[in-house]
C-alpha positions in Angstrom: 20.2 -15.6 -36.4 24.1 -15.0 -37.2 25.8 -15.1 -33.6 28.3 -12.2 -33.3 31.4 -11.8 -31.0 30.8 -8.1 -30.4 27.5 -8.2 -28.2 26.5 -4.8 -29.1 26.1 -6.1 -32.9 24.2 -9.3 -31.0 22.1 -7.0 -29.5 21.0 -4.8 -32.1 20.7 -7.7 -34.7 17.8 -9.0 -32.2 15.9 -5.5 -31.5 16.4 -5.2 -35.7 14.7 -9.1 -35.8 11.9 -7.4 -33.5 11.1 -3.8 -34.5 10.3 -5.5 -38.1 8.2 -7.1 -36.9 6.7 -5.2 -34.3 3.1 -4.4 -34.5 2.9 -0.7 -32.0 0.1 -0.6 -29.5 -2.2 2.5 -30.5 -0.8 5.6 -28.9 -3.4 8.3 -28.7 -2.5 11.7 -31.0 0.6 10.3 -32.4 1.2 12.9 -35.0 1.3 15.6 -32.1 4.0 13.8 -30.3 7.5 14.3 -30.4 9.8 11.1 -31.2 13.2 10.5 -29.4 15.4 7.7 -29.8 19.0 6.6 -28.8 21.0 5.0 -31.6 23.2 1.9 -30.8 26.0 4.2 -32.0 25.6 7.5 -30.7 23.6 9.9 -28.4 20.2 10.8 -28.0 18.6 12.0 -31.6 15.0 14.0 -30.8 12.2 16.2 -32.4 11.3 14.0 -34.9 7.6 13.1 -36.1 5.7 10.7 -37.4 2.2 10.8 -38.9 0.5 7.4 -37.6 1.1 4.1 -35.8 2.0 2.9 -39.7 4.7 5.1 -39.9 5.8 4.7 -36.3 6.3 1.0 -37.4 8.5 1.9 -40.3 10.6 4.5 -38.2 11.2 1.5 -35.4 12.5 -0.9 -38.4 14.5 1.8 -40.2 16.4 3.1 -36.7 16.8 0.2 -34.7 16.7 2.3 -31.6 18.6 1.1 -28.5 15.7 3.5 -26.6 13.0 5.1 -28.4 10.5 7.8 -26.4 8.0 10.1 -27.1 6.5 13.0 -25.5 4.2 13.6 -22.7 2.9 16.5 -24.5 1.1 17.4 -27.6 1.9 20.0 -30.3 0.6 21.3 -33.1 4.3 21.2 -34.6 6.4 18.3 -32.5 9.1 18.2 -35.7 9.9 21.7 -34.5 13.5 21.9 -33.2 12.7 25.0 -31.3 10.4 24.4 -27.9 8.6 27.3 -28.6 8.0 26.6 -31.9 6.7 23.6 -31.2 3.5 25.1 -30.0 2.5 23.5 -27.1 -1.0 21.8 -26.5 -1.2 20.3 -23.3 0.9 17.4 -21.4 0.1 14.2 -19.6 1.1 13.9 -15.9 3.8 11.3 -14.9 5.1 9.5 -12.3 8.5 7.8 -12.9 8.9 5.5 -10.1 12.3 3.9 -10.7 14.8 1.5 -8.1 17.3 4.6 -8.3 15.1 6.6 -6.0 13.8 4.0 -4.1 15.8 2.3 -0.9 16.1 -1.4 -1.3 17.9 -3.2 1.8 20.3 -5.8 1.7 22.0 -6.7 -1.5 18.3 -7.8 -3.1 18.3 -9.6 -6.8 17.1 -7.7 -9.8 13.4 -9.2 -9.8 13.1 -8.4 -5.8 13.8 -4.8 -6.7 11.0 -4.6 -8.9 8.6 -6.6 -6.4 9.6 -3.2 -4.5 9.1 -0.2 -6.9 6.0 -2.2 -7.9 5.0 -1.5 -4.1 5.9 1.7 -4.3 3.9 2.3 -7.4 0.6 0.6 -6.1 0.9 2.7 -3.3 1.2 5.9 -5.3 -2.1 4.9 -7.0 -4.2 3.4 -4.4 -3.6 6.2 -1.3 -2.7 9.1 -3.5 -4.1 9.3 -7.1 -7.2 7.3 -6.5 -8.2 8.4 -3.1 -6.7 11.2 -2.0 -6.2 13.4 -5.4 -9.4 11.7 -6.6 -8.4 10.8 -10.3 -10.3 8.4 -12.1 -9.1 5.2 -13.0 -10.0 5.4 -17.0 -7.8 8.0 -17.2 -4.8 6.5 -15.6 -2.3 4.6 -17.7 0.7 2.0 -15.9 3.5 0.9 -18.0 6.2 -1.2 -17.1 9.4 0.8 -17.7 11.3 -2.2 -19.3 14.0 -1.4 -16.8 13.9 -1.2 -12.7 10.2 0.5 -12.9 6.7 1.8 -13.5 5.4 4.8 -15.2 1.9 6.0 -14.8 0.0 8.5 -17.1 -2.5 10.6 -16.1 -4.4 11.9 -19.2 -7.3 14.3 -18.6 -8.7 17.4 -19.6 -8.5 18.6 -16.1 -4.7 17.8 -16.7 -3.2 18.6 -19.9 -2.7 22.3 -19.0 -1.3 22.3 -15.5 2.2 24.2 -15.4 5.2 23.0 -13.8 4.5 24.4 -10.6 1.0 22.9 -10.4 2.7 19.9 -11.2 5.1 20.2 -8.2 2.5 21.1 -5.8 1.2 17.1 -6.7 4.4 15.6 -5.9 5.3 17.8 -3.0 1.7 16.3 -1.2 2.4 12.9 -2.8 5.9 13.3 -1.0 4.9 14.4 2.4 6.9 17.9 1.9 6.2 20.3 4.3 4.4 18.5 6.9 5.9 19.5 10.3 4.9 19.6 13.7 4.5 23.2 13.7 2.7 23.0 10.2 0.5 20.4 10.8 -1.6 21.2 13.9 -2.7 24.7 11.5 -3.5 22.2 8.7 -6.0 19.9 10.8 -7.7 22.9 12.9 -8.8 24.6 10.1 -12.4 23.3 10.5 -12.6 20.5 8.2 -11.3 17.5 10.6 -8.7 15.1 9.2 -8.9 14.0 5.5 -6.2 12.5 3.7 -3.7 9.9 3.2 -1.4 12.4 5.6 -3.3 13.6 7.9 -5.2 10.3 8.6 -2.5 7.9 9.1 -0.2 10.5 11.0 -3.0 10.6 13.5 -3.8 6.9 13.7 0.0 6.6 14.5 -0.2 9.7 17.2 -3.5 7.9 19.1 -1.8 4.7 19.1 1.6 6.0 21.3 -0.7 7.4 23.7 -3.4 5.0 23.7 -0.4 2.4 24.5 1.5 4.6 26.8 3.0 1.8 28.9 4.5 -0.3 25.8 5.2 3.5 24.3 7.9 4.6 26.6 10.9 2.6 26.4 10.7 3.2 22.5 9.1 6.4 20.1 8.4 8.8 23.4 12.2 7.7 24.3 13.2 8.7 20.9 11.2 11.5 20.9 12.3 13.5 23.8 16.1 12.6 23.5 17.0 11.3 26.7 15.0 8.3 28.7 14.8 10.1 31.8 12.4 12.8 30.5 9.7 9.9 29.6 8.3 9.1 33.3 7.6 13.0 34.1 6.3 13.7 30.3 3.5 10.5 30.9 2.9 11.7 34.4 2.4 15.4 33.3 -0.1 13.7 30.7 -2.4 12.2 32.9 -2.5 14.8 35.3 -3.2 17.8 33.0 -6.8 18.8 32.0 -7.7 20.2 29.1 -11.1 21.1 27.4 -14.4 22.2 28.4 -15.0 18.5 30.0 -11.3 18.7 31.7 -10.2 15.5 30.1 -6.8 14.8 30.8 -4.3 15.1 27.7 -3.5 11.4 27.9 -7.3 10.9 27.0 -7.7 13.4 24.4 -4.2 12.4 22.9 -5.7 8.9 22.7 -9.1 9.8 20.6 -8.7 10.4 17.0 -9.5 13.6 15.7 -8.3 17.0 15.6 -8.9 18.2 19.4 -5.7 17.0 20.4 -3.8 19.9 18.2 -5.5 22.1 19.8 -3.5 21.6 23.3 0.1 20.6 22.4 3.3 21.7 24.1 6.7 21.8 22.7 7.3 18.5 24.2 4.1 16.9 22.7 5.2 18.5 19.1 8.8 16.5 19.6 6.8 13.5 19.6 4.4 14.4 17.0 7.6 15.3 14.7 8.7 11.9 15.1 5.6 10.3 14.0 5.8 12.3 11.5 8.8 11.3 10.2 8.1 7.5 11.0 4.4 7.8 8.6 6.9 9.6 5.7 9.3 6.5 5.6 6.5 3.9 5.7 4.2 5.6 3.3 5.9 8.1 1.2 6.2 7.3 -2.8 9.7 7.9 -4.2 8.8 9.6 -7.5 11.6 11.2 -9.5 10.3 14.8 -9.3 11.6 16.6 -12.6 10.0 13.9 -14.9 6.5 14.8 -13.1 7.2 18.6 -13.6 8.8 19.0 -16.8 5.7 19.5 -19.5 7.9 18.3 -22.4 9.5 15.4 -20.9 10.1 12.4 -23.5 9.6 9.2 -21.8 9.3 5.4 -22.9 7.0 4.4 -25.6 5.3 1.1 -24.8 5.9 -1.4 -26.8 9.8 -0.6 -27.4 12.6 -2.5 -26.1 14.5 -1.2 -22.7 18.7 -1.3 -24.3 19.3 -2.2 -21.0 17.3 -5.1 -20.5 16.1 -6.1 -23.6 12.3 -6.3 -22.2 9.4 -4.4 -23.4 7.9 -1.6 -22.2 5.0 -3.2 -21.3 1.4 -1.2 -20.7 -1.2 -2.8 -17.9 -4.0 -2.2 -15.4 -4.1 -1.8 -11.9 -5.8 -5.0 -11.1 -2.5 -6.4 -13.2 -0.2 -4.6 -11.1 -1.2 -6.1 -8.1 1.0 -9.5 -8.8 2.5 -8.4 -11.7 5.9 -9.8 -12.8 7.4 -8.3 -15.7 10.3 -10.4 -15.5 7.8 -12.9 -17.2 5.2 -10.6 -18.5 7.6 -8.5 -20.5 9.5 -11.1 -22.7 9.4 -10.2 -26.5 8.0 -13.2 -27.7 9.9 -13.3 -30.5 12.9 -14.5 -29.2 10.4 -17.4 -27.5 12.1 -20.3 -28.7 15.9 -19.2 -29.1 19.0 -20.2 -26.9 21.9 -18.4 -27.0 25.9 -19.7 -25.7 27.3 -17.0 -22.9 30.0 -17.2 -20.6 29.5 -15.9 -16.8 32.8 -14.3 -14.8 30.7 -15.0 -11.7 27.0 -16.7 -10.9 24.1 -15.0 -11.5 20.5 -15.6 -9.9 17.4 -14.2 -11.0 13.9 -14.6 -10.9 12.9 -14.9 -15.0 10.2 -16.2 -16.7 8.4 -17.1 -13.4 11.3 -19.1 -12.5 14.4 -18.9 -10.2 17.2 -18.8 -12.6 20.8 -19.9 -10.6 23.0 -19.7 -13.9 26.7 -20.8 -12.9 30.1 -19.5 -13.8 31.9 -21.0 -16.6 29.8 -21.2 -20.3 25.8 -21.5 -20.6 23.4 -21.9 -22.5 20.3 -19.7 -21.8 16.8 -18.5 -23.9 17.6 -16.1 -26.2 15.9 -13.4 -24.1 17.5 -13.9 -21.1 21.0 -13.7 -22.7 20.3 -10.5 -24.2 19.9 -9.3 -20.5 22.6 -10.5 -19.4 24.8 -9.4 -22.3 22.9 -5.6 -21.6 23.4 -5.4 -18.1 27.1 -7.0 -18.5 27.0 -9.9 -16.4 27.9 -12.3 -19.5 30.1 -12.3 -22.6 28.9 -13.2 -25.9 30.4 -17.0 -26.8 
């Protein structure tokens, strides 16, 4: 391979090495897709077609895409330039879950950002899609985004032809939108007890204030209520009012899971039930980028493609993968395996790649091929 000065003709010389020869996983209905790319030289270039994973091949070795994507929907005419012409057939449901939506603390490295999103994405699965929403597993498809996530396809039939709004009223659940203390207690008593991701851990946290009332007070019922001095009367007023046909006091029935307690609260009590509220949303809510789950002819990574930002593959898996998964190793193109490239660092650089911690120093290095092209991408290192 001819080493080039410019890193953006490096770069594109080593997809061009890969996309010939690249061998495309099967992507289901590929004719009815639409096919995006972004050049190395230019801007996105879209509504384009191809008629099978043969000719996807070709079209990945002619272009040399930087990005290439295709649609989450199906149409009987995807080379239309027109949306309506198109003639839309139905759409996948997605979940972008990405480190630019997602807090990270601290000044983390690259690879402990994805340890995060991945987090974020196993949580979105295992309390929301799979138990919650109820969807099944063989329809659920996780690919690594070749960048700083995960995106996970949902394709059923009960799917495909759910509008936008339908699609927002997902993510609004998956995002804990609208739940309130005024909301809320109507939710629960509606007959049906407390089922759900939401409702279940926002009343574990509830019982477990007043269950621990003494270790409770100097912290979430001081927060609560605003001022310290209102926490001794509040607990006092707690124990000492009955409520119910068995005149339990509201310190007991607070205490008991279930959906009694909503029946009884007070303006004070709903302060604190607000801020568990809140508290549940932080710890459990999934940071999904909303407009890629709603929009029904969003274009979105096609696995096996290389991420121009990283140089990593867009990388398909299973749940039971995702678990551990680290597609700092996972997602190498293998056919830069055994190269090395010459780059020169302004500053040190550590990451975690290829299972191992990586502590490249300033000054000239020599680094595996693969690595170098992320470095060069994500301009931490000049080309030697």
């Amino acid at each position: 391979m001819i080493r080039e000065q410019n890193p953006e003709i490096f770069i594109r010389n080593a997809f061009r090495d890969y996309y010939r020869s690249w061998s495309p996983d099967p992507v289901d209905l590929i004719h009815q897709r639409e096919i995006g790319f972004i050049p190395f030289m230019g801007t996105m270039i879209r509504h384009r077609s191809v008629m099978g994973m043969k000719d996807l091949k070709g079209f990945g070795a002619r272009t040399v895409p930087r990005h290439l994507y295709y649609s989450t929907a199906y149409y009987r005419k995807p080379e239309e330039r027109i949306m309506a012409e198109k003639e839309w057939m139905g759409a996948e449901l997605i979940f972008d879950l990405d480190a630019d939506h997602i807090k990270v603390p601290g000044n983390p490295r690259y690879d402990q950002i994805l340890d995060v999103v991945r987090e974020h994405t196993l949580r979105l699965l295992e309390r929301f899609l799979l138990s919650d929403i109820g969807m099944d597993p063989e329809s659920i498809l996780v690919t690594f985004s070749g960048g700083r996530g995960y995106h996970i396809h949902v394709k059923s039939e009960s799917i495909y032809n759910l509008n936008s709004d339908s699609r927002r009223e997902i993510t609004n659940y998956i995002r804990g939108e609208g739940l309130d203390s005024a909301s809320l207690p109507r939710m629960i008593n509606d007959g049906t007890g407390i089922t759900g991701t939401w409702r279940q851990e926002i009343d574990r946290e509830f019982c477990k204030v007043f269950t621990d009332i003494e270790t409770s007070q100097n912290s979430i019922l001081r927060e609560a209520l605003g001022d310290g001095r209102r926490v001794n009367p509040y607990v006092s007023r707690l124990r000492k009012t009955a409520v119910g046909s068995s005149a339990e006091s509201k310190l007991s029935v607070f205490s008991r899971p279930g959906p009694d307690k909503y029946l009884y609260m007070d303006e004070q009590d709903k302060l604190v039930l607000a801020h568990i509220i809140n508290q549940v949303r932080e710890e459990i809510m999934c940071e999904i980028d909303e407009p890629v789950t709603t929009d029904i002819h969003r274009l979105i990574r096609l696995p096996g493609s290389l991420h121009g930002k990283t140089g990593l593959v867009v990388t398909p898996l299973n749940v039971d993968e995702l678990r551990h998964y680290d597609p700092l190793r996972e997602c190498r193109a293998k056919i830069w395996a055994d190269s090395t490239v010459n780059v020169f660092m302004e500053s040190g650089y550590t990451i975690r790649f290829g299972g191992e911690i990586q502590n490249i120093k300033s000054g000239e290095a020599e680094v595996p091929l693969d690595l170098g092209i992320f470095l060069l991408a994500q301009r931490k290192a000049k080309l030697v």
